[in-house]
C-alpha positions in Angstrom: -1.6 28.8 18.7 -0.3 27.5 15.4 -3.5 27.6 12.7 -4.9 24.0 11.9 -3.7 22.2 9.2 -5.5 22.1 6.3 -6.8 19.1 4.0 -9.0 18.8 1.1 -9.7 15.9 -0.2 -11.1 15.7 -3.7 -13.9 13.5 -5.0 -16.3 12.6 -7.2 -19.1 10.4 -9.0 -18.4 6.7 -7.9 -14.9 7.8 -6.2 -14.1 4.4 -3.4 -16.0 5.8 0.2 -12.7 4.6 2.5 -10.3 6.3 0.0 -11.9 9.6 1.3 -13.4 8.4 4.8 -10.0 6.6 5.5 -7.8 9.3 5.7 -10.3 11.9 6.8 -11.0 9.4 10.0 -6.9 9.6 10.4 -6.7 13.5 11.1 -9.7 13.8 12.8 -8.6 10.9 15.5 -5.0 12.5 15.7 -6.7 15.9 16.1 -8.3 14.7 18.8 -5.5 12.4 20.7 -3.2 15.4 20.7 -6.1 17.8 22.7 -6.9 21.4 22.8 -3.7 23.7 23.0 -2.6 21.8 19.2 -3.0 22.7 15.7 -4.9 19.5 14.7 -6.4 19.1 11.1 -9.6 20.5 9.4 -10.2 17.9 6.5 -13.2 19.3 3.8 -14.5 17.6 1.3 -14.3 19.2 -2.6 -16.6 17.8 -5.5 -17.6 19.5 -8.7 -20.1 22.2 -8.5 -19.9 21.4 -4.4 -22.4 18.4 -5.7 -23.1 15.3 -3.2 -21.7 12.3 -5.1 -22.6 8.6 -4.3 -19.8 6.8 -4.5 -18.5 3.5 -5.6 -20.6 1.5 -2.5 -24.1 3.8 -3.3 -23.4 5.8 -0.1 -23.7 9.7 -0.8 -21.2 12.1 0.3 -21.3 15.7 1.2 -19.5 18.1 -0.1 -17.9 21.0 2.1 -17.2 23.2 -1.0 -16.4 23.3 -4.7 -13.2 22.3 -6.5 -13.2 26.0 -8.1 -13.5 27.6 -4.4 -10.7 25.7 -3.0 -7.9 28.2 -2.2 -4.1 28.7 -2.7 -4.4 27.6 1.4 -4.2 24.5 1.5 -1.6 22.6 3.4 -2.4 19.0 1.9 -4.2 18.1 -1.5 -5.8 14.4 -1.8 -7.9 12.9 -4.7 -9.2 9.8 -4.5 -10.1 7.1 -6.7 -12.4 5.1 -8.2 -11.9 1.2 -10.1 -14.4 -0.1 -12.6 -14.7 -3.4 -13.5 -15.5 -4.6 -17.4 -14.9 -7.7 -19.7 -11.8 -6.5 -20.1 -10.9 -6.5 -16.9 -10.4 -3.7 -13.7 -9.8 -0.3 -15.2 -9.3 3.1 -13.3 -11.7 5.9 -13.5 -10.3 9.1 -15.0 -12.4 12.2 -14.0 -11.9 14.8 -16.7 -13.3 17.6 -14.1 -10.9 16.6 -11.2 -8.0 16.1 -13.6 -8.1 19.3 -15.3 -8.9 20.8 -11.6 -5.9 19.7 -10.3 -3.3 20.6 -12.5 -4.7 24.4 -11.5 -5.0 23.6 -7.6 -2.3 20.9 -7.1 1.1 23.1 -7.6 -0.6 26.0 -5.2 -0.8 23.3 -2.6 1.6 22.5 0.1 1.6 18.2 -0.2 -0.2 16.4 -2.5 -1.7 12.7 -2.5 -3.4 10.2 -4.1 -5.7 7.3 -2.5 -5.8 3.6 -4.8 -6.4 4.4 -8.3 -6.5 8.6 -7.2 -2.5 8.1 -9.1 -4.0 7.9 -12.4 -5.7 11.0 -11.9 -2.4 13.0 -10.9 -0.7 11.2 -13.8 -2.9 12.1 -16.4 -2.5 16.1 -14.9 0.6 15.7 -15.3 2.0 15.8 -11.6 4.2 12.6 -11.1 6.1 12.5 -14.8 9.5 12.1 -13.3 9.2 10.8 -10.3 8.1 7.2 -8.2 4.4 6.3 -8.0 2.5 3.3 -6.4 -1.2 2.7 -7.2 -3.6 -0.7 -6.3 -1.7 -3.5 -7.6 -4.5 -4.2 -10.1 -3.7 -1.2 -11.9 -0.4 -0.2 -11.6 0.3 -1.9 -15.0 -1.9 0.2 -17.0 -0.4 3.3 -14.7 3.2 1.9 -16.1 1.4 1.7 -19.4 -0.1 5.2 -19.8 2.7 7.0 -18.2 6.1 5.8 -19.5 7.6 8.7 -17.3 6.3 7.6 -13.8 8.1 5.2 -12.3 5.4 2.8 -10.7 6.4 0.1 -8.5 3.4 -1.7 -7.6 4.4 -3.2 -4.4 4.3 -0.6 -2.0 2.0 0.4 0.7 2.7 4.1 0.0 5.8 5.9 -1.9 6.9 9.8 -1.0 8.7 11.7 -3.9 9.1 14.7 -2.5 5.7 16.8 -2.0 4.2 14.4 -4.2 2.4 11.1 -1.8 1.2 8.1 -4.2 -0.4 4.9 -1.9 -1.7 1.4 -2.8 -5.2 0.0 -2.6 -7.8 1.8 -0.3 -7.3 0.7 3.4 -3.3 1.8 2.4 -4.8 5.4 2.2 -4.9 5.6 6.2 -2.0 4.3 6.9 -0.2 6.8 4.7 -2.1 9.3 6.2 -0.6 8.0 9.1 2.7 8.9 7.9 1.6 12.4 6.9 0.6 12.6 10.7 3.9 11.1 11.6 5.9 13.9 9.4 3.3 16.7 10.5 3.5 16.1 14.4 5.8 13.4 15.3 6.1 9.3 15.9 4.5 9.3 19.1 1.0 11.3 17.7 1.1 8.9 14.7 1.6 5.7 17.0 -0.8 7.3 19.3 -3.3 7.5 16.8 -3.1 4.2 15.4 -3.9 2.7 18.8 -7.1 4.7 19.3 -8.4 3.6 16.1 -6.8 -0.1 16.7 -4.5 0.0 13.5 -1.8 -2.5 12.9 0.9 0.4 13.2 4.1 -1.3 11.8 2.8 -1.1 8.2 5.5 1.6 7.1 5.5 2.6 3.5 8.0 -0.2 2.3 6.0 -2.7 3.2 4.3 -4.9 0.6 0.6 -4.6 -0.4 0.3 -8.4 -0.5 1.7 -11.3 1.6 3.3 -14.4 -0.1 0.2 -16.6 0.3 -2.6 -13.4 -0.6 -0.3 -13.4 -3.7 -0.6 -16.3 -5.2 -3.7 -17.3 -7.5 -6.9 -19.7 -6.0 -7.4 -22.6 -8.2 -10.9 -24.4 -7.6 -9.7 -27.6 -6.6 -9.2 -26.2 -2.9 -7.1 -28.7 -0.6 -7.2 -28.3 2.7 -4.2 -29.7 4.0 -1.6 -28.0 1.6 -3.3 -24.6 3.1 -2.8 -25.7 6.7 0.8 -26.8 5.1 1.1 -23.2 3.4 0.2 -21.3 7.3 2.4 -24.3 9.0 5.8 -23.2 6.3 4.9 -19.2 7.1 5.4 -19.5 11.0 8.4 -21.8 10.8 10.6 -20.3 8.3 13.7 -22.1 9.7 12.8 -25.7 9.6 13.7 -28.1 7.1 11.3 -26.8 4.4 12.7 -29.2 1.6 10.3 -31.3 -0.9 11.1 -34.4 1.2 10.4 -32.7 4.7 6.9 -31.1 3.7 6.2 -34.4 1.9 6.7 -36.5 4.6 4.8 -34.1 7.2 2.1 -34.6 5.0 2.6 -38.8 4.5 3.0 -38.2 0.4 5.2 -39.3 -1.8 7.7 -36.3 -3.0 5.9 -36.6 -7.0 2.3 -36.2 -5.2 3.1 -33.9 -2.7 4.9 -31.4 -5.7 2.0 -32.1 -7.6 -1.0 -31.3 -5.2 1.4 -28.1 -4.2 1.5 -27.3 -7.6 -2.1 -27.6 -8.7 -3.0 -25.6 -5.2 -0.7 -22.7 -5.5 0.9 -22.5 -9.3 4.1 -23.2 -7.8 6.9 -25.3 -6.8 7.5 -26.3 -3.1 10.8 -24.4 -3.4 10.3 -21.5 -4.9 7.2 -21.1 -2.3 9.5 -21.7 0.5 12.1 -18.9 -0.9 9.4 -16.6 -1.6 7.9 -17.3 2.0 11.7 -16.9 3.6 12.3 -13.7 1.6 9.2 -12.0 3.4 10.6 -12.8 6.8 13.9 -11.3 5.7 12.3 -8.4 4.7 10.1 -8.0 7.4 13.3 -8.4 9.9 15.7 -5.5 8.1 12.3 -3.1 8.6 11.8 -3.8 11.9 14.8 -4.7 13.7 18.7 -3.7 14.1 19.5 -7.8 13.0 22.6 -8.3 10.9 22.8 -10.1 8.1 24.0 -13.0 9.2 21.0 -13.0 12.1 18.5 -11.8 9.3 19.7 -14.9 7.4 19.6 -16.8 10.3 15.7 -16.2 11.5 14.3 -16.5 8.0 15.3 -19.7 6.8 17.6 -18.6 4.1 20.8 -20.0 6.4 23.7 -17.8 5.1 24.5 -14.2 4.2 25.4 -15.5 0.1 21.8 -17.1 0.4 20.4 -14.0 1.6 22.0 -12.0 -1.2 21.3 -14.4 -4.0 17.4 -14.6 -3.3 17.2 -10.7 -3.1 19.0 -9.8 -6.3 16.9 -12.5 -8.1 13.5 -11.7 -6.7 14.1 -7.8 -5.7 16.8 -7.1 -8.1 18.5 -5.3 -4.8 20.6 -6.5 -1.5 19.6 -6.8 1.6 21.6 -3.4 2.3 20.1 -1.2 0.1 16.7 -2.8 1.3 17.0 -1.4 4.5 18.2 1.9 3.9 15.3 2.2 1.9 12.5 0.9 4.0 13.6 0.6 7.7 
């Protein structure tokens, strides 16, 4: 029988618990759902000096070994990562130890990976100038910011260049570990998986880290009914969604509906409605064989031009190149 497959996953002092319990949790369920007679996963845990370390929640973690006793045989690298939050607002942690680690272990390493904010750390080693990153939205501007040579696009669940695996904010870290599963041992383990531990298992790496509505901001004067209005627009895309429509449903004039819509979401009916029909459209080239014209047709946007226009405004890409991206 083939010899397990390997993981470390690096952490350290105040490192997020789920970016390293998340993943772990992945292997060792698919390790179990394919049975005995399988390769499977051993995941270990490395910290300086083999140290425990309480992470960002208080809870202490173990450490299976040292960062300076982990091998050349390792089959996949992760490092988590850790968030603080200041006046100036939420800022990655950047381990010296584990950053100056990894540029020594990560090259001798089959796949490497990085958990949330774990991208800052393989950026400042060095080990994704070049090449496509995704990190928590909350930080992916300062990633963009320190590290004029990674290309970070911050919507992402999780982006593969290569050996190199970047993923968004924590929970994100099982589901590309998921996909490591998925490449290591087939679909059917990965899907398998997901079921045992009750995982949404459609969330493929192109997928966004934020819906329309998590998206937008939450203003203190909360109205009720333009929320109700907001879930009512996102299940029925291909309605007449103009100002007029949603006005009426509501028994408002169109200046006081705009201008509750406004003050609740820090937008305009329209653009929420384009921005709402957009998801659908790009949640129907992922996951189904639709044309165009039917992809169009089930989102709302009407027409094929329509469906062009609003994803080389908002996406700066077509519907086309969309798909063969993330389906």
């Amino acid at each position: 029988m083939l010899p397990p497959h390997r993981i470390v996953i690096a952490a350290f002092p105040g490192a997020e618990l789920l970016d390293v319990t998340g993943p772990a949790e992945v292997f060792s369920v698919a390790t179990r759902v394919a049975g005995p007679g399988r390769p499977g996963y051993t995941v270990r845990i490395a910290t300086a000096g083999g140290a425990p370390v309480a992470t960002s929640s208080g809870l202490r973690l173990m450490a299976d070994l040292a960062l300076d006793e982990v091998d050349a045989d390792v089959d996949t690298l992760l490092v988590a990562g850790a968030v603080e939050v200041g006046e100036s607002g939420v800022e990655p942690v950047l381990d010296g130890v584990v950053i100056d680690w990894l540029r020594e272990a990560a090259p001798r390493a089959g796949r490497v990976g990085s958990v949330c904010a774990g991208a800052h750390l393989l950026a400042a080693a060095g080990l994704l100038d070049g090449l496509s990153a995704t990190t928590h939205w909350l930080t992916a501007a300062r990633l963009a910011a320190d590290h004029p040579r990674v290309t970070v696009d911050p919507d992402p669940i999780f982006i593969r260049a290569g050996r190199l695996w970047t993923c968004a904010g924590i929970t994100s870290g099982m589901d590309m570990a998921l996909a490591m599963v998925a490449e290591d041992n087939g679909r059917e383990l990965a899907l398998a998986t997901a079921r045992m531990m009750v995982m949404y298992v459609k969330r493929s790496g192109g997928q966004s880290q934020f819906s329309v509505p998590l998206a937008l901001p939450d203003p203190a004067d909360d109205d009720a009914r333009i929320d109700e209005l907001r879930v009512w627009i996102g299940e029925h895309p291909t309605e007449d969604l103009s100002a007029e429509a949603l006005a009426a449903r509501l028994h408002l004039s169109v200046r006081h509906f705009s201008r509750l819509f406004r003050r609740r979401t820090a937008t305009t009916p329209a653009a929420y409605v384009e921005a709402v029909r957009l998801e659908a459209a790009r949640r129907l080239l992922q996951d189904s064989g639709h044309g165009l014209a039917e992809v169009a047709a089930r989102s709302g946007l009407g027409s094929v031009e329509s469906l062009h226009r609003s994803f080389r405004r908002r996406l700066g890409t077509t519907p086309a190149e969309y798909r063969r991206r993330f389906r």
